[in-house]
Backbone as a chain_set.jsonl record, in Angstrom:
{"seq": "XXXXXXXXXXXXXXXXXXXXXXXXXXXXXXXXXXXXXXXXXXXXXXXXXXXXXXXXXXXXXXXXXXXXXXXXXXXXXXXXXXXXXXXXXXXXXXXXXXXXXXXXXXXXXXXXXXXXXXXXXXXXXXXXXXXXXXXXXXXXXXXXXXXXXXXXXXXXXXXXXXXXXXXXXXXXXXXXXXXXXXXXXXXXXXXXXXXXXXXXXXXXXXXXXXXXXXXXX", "coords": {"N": [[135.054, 116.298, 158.571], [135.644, 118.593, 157.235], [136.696, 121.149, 158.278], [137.15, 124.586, 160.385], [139.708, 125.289, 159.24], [140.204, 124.098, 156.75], [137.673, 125.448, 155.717], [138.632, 128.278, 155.438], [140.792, 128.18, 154.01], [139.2, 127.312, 151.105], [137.737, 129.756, 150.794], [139.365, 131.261, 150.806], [141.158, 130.926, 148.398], [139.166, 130.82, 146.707], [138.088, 133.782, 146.5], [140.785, 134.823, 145.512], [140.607, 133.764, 142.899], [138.57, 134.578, 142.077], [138.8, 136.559, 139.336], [139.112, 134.935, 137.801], [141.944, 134.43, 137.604], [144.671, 132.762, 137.663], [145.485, 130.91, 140.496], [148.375, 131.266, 142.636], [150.339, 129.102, 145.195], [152.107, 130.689, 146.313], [150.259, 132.933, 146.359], [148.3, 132.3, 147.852], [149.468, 131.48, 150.12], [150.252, 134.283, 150.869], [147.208, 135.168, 151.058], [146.225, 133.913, 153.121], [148.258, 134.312, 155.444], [149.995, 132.264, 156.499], [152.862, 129.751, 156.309], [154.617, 128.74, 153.34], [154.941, 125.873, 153.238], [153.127, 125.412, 154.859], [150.938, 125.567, 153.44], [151.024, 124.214, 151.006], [150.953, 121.6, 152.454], [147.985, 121.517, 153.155], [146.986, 121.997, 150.633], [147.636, 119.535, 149.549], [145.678, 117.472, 151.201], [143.096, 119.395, 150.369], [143.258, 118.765, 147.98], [142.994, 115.741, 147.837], [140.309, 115.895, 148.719], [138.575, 115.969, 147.257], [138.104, 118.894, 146.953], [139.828, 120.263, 145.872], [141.567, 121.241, 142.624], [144.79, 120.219, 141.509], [147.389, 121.646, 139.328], [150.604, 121.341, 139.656], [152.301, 124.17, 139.03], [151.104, 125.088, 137.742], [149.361, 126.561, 139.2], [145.976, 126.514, 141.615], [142.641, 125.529, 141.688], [139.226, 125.348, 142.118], [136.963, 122.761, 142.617], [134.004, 121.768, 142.387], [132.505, 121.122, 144.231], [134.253, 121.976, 146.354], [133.883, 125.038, 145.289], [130.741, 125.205, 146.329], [131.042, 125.017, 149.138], [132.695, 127.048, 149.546], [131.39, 129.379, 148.896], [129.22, 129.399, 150.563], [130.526, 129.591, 153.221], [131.182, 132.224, 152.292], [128.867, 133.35, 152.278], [127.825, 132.742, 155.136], [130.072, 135.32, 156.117], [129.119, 137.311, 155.178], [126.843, 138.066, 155.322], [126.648, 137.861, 158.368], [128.079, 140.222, 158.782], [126.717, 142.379, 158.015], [124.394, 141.437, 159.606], [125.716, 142.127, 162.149], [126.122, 145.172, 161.986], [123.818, 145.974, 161.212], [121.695, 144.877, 163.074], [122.97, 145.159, 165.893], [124.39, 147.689, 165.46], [127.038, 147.821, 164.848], [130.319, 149.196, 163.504], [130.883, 149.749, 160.266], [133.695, 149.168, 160.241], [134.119, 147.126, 162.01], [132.879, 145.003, 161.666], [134.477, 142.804, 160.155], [136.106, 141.569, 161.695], [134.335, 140.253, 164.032], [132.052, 138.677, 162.279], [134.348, 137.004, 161.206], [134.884, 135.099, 163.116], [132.777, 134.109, 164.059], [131.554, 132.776, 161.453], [131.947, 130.159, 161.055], [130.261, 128.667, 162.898], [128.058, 129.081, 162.896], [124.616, 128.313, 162.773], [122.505, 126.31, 159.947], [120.083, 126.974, 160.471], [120.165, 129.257, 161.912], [121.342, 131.071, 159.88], [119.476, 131.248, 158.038], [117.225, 132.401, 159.327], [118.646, 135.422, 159.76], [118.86, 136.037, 157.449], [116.477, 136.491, 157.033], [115.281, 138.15, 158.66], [116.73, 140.023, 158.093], [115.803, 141.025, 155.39], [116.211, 139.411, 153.224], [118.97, 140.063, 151.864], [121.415, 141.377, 149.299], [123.937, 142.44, 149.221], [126.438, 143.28, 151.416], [127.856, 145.163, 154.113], [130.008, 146.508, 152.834], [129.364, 146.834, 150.478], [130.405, 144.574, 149.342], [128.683, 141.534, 147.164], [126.428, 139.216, 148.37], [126.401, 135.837, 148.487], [123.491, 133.893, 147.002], [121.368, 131.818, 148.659], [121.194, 129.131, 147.378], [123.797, 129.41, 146.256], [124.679, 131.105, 144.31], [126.302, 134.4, 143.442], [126.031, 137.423, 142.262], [127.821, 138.662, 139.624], [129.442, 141.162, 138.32], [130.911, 143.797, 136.551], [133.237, 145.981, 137.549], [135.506, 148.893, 137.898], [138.485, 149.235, 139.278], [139.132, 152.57, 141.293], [141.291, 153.336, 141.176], [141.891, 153.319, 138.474], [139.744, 155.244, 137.065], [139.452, 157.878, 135.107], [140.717, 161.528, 134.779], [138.157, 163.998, 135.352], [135.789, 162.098, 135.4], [132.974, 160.811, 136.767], [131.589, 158.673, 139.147], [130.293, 155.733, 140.827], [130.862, 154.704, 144.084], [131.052, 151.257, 144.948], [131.867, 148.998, 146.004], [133.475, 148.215, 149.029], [136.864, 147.285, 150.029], [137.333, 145.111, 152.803], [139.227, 144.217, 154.812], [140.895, 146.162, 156.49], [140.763, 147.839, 159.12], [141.119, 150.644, 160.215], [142.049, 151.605, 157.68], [139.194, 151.602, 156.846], [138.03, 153.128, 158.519], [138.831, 155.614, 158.126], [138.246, 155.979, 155.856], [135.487, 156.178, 155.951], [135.626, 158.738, 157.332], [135.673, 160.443, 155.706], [133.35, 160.296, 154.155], [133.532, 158.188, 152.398], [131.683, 155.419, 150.941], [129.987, 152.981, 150.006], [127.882, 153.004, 147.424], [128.199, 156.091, 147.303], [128.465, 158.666, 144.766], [131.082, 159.533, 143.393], [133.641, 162.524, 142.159], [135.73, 162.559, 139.839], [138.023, 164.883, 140.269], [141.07, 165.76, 139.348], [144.06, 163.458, 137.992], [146.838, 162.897, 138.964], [150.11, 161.721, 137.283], [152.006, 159.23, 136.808], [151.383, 157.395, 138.565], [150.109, 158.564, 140.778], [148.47, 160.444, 143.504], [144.506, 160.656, 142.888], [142.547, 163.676, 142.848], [139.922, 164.027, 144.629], [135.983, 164.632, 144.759], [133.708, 164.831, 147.419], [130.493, 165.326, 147.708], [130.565, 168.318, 148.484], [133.209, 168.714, 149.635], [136.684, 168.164, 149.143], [139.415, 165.179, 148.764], [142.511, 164.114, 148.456], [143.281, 160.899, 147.61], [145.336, 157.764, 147.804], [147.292, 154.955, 145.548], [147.161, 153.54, 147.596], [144.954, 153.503, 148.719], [142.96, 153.837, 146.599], [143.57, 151.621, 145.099], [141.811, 149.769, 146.522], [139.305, 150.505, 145.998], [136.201, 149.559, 144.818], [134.686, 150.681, 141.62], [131.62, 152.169, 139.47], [130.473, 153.243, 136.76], [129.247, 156.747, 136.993]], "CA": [[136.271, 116.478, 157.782], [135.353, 120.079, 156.664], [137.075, 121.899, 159.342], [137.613, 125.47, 159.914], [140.877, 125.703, 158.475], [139.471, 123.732, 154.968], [136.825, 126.37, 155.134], [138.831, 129.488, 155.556], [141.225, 127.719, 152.331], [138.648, 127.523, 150.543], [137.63, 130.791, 150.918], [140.449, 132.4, 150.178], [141.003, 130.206, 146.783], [137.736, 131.222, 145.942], [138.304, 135.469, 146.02], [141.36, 134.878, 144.816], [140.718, 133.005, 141.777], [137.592, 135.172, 141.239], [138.516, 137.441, 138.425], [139.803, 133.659, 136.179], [143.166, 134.398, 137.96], [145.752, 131.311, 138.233], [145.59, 130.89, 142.581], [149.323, 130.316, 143.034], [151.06, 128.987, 145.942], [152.39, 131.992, 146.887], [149.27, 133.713, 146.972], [147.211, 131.608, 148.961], [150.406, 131.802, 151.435], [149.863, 135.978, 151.425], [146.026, 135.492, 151.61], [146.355, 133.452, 154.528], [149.283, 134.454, 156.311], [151.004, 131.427, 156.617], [154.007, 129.589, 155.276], [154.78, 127.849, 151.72], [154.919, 124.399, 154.016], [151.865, 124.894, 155.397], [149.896, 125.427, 152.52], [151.502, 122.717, 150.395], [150.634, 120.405, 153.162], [146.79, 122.05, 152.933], [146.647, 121.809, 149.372], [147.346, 117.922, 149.452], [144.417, 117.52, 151.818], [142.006, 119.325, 149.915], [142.662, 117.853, 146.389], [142.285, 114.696, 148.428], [138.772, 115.998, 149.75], [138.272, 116.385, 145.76], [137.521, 120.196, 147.547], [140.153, 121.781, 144.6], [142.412, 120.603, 141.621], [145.765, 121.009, 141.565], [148.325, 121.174, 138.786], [151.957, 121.845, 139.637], [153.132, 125.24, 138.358], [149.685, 125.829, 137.248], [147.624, 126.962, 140.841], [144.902, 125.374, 142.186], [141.391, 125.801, 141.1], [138.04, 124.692, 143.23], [135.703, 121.75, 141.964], [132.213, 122.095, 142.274], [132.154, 121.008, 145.873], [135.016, 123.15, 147.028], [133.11, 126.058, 145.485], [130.058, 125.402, 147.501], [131.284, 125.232, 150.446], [133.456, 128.586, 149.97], [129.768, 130.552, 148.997], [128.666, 129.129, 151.512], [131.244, 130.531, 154.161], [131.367, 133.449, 152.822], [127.292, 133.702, 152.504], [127.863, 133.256, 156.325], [130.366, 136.105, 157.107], [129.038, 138.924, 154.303], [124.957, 138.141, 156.114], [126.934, 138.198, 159.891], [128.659, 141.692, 158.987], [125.435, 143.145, 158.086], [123.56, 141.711, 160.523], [126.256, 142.969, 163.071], [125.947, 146.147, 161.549], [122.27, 146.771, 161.313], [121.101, 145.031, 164.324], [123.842, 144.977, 166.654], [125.191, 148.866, 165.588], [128.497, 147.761, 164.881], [130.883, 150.05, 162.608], [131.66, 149.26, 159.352], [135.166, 149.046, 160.251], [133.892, 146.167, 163.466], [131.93, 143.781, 161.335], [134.531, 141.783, 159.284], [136.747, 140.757, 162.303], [133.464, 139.647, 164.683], [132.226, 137.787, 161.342], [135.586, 135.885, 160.481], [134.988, 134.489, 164.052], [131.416, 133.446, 163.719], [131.072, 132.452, 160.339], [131.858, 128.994, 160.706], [129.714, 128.15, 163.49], [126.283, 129.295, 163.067], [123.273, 127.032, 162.163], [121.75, 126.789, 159.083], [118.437, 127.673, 161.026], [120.548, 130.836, 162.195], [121.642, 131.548, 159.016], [117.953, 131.703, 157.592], [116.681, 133.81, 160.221], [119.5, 136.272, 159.46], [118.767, 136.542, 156.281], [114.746, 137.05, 157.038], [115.383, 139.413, 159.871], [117.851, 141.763, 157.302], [114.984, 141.059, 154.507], [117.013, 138.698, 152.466], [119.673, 141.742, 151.053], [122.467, 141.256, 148.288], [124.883, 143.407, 149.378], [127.031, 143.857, 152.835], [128.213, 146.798, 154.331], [131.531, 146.759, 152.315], [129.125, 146.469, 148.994], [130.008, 142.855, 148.361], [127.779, 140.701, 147.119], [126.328, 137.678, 149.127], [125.714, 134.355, 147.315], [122.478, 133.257, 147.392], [121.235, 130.48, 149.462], [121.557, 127.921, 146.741], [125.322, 129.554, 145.553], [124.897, 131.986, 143.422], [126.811, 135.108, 143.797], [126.433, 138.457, 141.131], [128.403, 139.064, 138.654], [129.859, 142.337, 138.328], [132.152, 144.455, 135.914], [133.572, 147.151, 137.731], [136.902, 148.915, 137.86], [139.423, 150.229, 140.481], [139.264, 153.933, 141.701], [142.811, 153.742, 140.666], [141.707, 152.885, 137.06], [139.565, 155.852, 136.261], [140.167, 159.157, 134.828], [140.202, 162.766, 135.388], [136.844, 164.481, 134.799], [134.473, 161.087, 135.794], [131.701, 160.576, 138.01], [131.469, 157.484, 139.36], [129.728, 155.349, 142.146], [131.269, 153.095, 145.036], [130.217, 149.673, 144.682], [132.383, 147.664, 146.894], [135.673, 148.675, 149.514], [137.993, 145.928, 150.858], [136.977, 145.105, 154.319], [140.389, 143.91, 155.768], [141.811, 147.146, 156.649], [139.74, 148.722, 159.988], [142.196, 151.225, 160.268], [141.338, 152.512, 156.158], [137.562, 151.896, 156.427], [137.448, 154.095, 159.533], [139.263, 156.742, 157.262], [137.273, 156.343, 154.497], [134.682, 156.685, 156.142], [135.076, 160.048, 157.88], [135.746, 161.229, 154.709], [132.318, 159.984, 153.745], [133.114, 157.355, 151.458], [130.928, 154.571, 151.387], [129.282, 151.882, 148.827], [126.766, 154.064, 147.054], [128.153, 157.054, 147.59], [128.992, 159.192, 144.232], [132.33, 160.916, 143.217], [133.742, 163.136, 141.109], [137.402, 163.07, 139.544], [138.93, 166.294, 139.97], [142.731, 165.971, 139.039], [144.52, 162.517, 138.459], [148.27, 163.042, 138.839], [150.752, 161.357, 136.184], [153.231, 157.961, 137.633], [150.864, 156.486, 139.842], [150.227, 159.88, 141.659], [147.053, 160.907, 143.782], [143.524, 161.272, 142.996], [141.747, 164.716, 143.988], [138.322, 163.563, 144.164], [134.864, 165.312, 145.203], [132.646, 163.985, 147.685], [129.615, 166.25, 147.935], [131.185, 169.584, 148.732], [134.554, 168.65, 149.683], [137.837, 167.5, 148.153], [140.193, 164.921, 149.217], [143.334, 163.173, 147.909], [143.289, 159.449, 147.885], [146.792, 158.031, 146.639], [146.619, 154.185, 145.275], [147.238, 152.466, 148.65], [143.412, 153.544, 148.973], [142.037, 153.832, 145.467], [143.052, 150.267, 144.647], [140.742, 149.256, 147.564], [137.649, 151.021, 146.067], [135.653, 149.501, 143.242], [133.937, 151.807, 141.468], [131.067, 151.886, 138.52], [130.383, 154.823, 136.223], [127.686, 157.152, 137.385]], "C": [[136.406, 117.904, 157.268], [135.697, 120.686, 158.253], [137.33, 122.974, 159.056], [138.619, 125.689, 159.116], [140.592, 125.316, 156.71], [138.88, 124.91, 154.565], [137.167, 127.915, 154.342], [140.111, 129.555, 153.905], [140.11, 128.509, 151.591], [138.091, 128.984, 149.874], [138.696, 132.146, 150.223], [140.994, 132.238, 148.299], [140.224, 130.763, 146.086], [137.905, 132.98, 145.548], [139.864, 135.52, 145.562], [141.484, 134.834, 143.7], [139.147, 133.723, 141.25], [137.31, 136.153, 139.97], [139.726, 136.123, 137.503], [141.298, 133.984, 136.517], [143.555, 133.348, 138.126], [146.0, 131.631, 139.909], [146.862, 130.208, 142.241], [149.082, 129.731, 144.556], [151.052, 129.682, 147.04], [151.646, 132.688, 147.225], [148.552, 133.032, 147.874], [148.145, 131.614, 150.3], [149.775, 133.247, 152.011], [148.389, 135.85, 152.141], [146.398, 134.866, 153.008], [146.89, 133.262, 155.731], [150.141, 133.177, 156.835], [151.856, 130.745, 155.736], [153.729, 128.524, 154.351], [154.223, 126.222, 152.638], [153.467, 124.273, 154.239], [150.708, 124.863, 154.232], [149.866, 123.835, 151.489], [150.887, 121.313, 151.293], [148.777, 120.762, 152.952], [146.365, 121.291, 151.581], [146.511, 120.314, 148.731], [146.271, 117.199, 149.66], [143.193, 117.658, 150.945], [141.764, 119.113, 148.797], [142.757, 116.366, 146.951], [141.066, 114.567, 148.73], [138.272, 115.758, 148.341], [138.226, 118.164, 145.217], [138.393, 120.995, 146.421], [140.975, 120.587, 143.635], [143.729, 121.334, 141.556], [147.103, 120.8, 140.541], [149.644, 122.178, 138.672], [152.359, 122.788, 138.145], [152.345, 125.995, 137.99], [148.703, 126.568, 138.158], [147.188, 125.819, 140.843], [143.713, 126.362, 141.247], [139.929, 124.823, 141.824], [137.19, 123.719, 142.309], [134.503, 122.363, 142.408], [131.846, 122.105, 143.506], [132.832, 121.894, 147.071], [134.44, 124.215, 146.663], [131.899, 126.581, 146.564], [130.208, 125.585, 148.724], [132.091, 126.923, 150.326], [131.901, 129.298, 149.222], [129.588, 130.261, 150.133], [129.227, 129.631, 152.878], [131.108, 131.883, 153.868], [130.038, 134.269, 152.332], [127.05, 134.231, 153.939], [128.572, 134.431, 156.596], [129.473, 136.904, 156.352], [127.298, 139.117, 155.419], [125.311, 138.543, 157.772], [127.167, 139.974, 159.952], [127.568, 142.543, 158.926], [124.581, 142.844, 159.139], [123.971, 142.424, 162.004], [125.698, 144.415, 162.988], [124.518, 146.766, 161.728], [121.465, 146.372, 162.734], [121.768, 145.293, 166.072], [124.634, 146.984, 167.052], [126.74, 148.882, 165.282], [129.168, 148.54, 163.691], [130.73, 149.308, 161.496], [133.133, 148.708, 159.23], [135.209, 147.777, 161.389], [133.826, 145.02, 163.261], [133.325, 142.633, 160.829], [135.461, 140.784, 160.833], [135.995, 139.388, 163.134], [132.611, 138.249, 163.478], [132.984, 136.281, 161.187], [135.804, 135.074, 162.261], [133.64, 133.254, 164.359], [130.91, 132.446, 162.598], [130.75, 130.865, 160.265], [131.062, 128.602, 161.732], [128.273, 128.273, 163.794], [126.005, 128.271, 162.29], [123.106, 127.283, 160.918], [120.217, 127.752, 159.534], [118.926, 128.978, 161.372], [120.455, 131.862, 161.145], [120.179, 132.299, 158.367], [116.838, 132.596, 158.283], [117.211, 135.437, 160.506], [118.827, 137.027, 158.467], [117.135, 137.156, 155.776], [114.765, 137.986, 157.448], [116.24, 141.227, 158.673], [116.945, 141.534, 155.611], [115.803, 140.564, 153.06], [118.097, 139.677, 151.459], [120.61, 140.623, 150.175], [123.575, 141.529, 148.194], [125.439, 143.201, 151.085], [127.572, 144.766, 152.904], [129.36, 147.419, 153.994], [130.631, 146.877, 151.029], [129.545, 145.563, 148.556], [128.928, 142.193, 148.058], [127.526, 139.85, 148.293], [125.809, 136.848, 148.366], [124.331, 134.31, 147.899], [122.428, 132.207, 148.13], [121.457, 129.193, 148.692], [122.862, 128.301, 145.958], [125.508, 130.279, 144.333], [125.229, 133.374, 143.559], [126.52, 136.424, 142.173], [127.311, 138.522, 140.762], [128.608, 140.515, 138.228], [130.82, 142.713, 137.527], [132.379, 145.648, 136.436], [134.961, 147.301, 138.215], [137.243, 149.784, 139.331], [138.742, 151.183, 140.429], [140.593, 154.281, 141.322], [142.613, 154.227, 138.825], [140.739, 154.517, 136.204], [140.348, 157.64, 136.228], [139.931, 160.971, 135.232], [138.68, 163.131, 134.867], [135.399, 163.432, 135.646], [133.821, 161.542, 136.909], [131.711, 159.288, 138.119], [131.086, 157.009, 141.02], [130.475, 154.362, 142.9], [130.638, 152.334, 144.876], [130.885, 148.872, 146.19], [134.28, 148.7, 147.464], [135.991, 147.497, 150.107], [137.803, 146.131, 152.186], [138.252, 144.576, 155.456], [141.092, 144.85, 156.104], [141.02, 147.797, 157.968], [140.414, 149.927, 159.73], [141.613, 152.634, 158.802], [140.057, 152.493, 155.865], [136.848, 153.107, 157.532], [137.94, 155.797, 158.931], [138.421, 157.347, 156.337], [136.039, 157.143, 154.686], [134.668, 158.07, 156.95], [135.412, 161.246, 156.588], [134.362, 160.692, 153.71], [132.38, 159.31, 152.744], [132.807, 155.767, 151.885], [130.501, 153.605, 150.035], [128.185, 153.196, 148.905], [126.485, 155.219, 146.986], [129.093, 157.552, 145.784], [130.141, 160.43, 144.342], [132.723, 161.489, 141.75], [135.207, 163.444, 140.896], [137.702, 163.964, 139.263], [140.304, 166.285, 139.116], [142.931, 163.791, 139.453], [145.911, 163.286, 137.863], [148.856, 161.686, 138.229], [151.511, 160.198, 137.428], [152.442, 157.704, 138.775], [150.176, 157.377, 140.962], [148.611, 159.65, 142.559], [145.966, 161.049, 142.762], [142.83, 162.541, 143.685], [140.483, 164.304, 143.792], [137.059, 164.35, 145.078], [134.213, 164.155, 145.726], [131.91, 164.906, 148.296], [130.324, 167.332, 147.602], [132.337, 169.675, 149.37], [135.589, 167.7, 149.279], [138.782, 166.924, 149.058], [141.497, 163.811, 148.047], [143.483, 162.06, 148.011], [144.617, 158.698, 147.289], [146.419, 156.613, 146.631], [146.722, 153.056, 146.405], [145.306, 152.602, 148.878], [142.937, 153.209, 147.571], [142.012, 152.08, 145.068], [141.978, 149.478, 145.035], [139.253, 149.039, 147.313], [137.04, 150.786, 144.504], [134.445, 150.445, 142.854], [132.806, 151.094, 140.068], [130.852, 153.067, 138.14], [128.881, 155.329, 136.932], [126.906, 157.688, 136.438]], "O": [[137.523, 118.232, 156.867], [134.918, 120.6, 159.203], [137.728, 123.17, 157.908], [138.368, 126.393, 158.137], [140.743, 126.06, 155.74], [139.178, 125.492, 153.523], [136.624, 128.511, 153.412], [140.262, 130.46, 153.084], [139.99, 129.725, 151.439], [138.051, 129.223, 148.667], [138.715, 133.208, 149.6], [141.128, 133.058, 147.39], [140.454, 131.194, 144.956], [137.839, 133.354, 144.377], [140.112, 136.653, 145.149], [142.274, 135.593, 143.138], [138.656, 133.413, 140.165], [136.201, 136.513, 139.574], [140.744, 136.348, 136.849], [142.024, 133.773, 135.545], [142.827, 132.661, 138.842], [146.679, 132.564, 140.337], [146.901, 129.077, 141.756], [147.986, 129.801, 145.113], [150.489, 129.6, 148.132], [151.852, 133.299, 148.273], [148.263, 133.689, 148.875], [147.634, 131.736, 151.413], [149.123, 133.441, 153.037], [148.171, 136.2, 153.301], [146.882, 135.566, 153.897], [146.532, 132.582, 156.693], [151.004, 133.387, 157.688], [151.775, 130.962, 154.527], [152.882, 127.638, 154.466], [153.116, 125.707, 152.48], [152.749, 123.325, 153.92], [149.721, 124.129, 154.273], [149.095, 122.886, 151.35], [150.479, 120.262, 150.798], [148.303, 119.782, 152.378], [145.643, 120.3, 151.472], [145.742, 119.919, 147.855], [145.786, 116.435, 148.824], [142.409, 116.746, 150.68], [140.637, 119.136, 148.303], [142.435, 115.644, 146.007], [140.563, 113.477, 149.002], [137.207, 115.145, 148.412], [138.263, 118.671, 144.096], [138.005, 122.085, 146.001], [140.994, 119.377, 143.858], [143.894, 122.553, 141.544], [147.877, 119.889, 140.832], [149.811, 123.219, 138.036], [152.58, 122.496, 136.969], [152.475, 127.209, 137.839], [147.589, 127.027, 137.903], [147.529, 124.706, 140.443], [143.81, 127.352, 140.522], [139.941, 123.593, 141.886], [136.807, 124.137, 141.217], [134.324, 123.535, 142.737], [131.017, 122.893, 143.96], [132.387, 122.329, 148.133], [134.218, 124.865, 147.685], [131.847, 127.586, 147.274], [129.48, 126.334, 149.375], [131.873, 127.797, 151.165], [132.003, 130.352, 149.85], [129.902, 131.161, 150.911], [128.407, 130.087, 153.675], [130.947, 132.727, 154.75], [130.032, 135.468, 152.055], [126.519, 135.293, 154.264], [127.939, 135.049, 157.452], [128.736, 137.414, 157.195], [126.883, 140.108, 156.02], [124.582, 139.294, 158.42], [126.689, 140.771, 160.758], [127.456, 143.439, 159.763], [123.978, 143.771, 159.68], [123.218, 143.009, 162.782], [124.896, 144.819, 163.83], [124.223, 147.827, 162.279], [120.796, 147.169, 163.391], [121.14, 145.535, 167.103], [125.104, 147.454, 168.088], [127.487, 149.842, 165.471], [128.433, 148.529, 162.704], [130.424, 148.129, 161.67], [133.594, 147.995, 158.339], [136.341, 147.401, 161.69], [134.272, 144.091, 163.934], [133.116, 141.481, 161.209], [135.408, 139.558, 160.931], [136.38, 138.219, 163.159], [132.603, 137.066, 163.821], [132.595, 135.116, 161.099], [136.88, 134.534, 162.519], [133.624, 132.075, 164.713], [130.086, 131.546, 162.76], [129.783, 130.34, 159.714], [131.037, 127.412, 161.42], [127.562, 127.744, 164.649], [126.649, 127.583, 161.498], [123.468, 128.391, 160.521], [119.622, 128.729, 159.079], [118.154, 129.913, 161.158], [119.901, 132.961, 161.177], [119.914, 133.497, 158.264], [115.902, 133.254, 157.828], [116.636, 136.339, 161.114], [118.37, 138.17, 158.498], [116.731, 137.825, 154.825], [114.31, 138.932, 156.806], [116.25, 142.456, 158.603], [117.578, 141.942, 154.638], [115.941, 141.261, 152.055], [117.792, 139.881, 150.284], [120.574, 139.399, 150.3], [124.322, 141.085, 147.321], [124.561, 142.948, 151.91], [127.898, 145.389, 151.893], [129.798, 148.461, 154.481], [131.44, 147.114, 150.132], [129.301, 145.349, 147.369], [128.038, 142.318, 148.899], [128.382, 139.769, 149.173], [124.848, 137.065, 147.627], [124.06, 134.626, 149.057], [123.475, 131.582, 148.306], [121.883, 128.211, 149.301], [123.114, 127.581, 144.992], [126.377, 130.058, 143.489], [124.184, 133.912, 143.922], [126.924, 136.043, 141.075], [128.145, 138.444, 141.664], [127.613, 140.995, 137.686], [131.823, 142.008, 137.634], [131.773, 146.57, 135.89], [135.606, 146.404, 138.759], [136.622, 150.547, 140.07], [137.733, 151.141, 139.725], [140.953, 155.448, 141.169], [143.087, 155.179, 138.205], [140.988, 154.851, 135.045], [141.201, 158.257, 136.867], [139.01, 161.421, 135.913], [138.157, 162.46, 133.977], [134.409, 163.86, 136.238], [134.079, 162.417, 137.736], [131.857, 158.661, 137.069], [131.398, 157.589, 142.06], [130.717, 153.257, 142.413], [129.458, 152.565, 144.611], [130.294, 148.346, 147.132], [135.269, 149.259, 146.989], [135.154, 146.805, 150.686], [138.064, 147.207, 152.725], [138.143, 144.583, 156.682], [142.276, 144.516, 156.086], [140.379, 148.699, 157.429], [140.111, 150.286, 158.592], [141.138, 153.769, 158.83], [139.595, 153.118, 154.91], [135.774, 153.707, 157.496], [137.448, 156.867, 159.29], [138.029, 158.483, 156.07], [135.599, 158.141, 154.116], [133.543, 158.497, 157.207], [135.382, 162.476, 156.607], [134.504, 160.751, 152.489], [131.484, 159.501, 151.921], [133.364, 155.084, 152.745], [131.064, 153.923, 148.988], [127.813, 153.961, 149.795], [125.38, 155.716, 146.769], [130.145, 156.976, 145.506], [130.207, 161.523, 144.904], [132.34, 161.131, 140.636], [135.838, 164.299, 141.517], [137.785, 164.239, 138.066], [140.341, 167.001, 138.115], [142.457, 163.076, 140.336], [146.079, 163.95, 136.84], [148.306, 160.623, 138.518], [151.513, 160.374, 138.646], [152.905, 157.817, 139.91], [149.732, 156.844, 141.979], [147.788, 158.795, 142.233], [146.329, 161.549, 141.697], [142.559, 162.521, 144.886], [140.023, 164.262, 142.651], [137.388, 164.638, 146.228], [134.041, 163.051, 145.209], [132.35, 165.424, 149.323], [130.757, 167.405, 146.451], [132.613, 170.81, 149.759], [135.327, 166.511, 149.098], [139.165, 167.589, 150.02], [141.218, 163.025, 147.142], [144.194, 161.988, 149.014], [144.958, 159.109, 146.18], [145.461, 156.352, 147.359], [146.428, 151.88, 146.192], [144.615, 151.633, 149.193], [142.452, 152.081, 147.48], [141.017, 151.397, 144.827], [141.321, 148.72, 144.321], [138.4, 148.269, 147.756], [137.231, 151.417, 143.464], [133.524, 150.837, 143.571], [132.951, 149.944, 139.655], [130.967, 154.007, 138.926], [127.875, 154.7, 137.259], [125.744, 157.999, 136.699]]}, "num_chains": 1, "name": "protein.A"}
């Protein structure tokens, strides 16, 4: 009864609704690219499974069992992208698509040999977390790249992995999880960032910065 499509719900419910946000409707449409109908018909389903709760006008919100299962997917892709990545060679910009293809069909026995082979890590190659094996995921306070101010220093933590396109950017401009910057100039109404990375300066405007969570350095 847990079929891909439940899973990839779930999933999306779940990083949606991760910063105590109300998961409309509407958003779970955007996350998932399909229409109002189809979700509505979804959403019946999986507060039938018990998999979320749902009160008209209010979002949805995951039970205990719909949570597990969304760690648990996305234990599988964040451990696939890295293991793409480190044993495989695959870009940063390669991993999330090959992932979001895999995720749902590996073993548990796969899974655990993944996670031996890449020395049980915390992190994937976007700087997300990965839940633990029994569903526990870090906890983190950190803000946009949009959010801070002129003058800072501050470290990448985590970039949004759905963009190949802006991670292959980012990265030839050497930004990365773990990589420190330095706010040169923020421009007024939403404007650019000039920001330092090492020994050269680039502008980031907030179609990127929103992307890039940062922590002070």
């Amino acid at each position: 009864m847990i079929t891909q499509a439940v899973e990839d719900y779930l999933k999306v419910i779940y990083n949606l609704g991760v910063d105590g946000d109300s998961v409309t409707t509407n958003a779970i449409s955007e996350g998932m690219g399909v229409s109002q109908a189809s979700v509505t018909g979804m959403i019946k389903k999986l507060a039938e499974l018990k998999l979320i709760r749902h009160t008209p006008y209010h979002g949805v919100e995951l039970t205990n069992a719909g949570q597990k299962i969304a760690l648990e997917t996305i234990r599988h892709h964040r451990l696939l992208e890295l293991y793409l990545a480190e044993a495989l060679d695959y870009s940063w910009d390669q991993v999330h698509d090959e992932a979001e293809k895999l995720e749902h069909v590996i073993s548990e026995e796969f899974e655990d040999k993944m996670a031996q082979f890449l020395g049980h890590p915390t992190i994937d190659p976007h700087g997300a977390p990965i839940p633990s094996k029994d569903g526990v995921i870090e906890e983190r306070e950190l803000m946009t790249l949009t959010s801070t101010d002129a003058g800072q220093k501050v470290r990448i933590e985590q970039v949004s992995d759905r963009d190949p396109d802006m991670l292959r950017y980012l990265g030839n401009l050497g930004i990365y999880p773990e990589v420190e910057l330095h706010i040169i100039e923020k421009a007024p109404f939403e404007g650019p960032l000039l920001i330092k990375v090492g020994k050269r300066q680039h502008y980031l405007g907030p179609a990127l910065t929103d992307r890039i969570m940062v922590s002070a350095a």
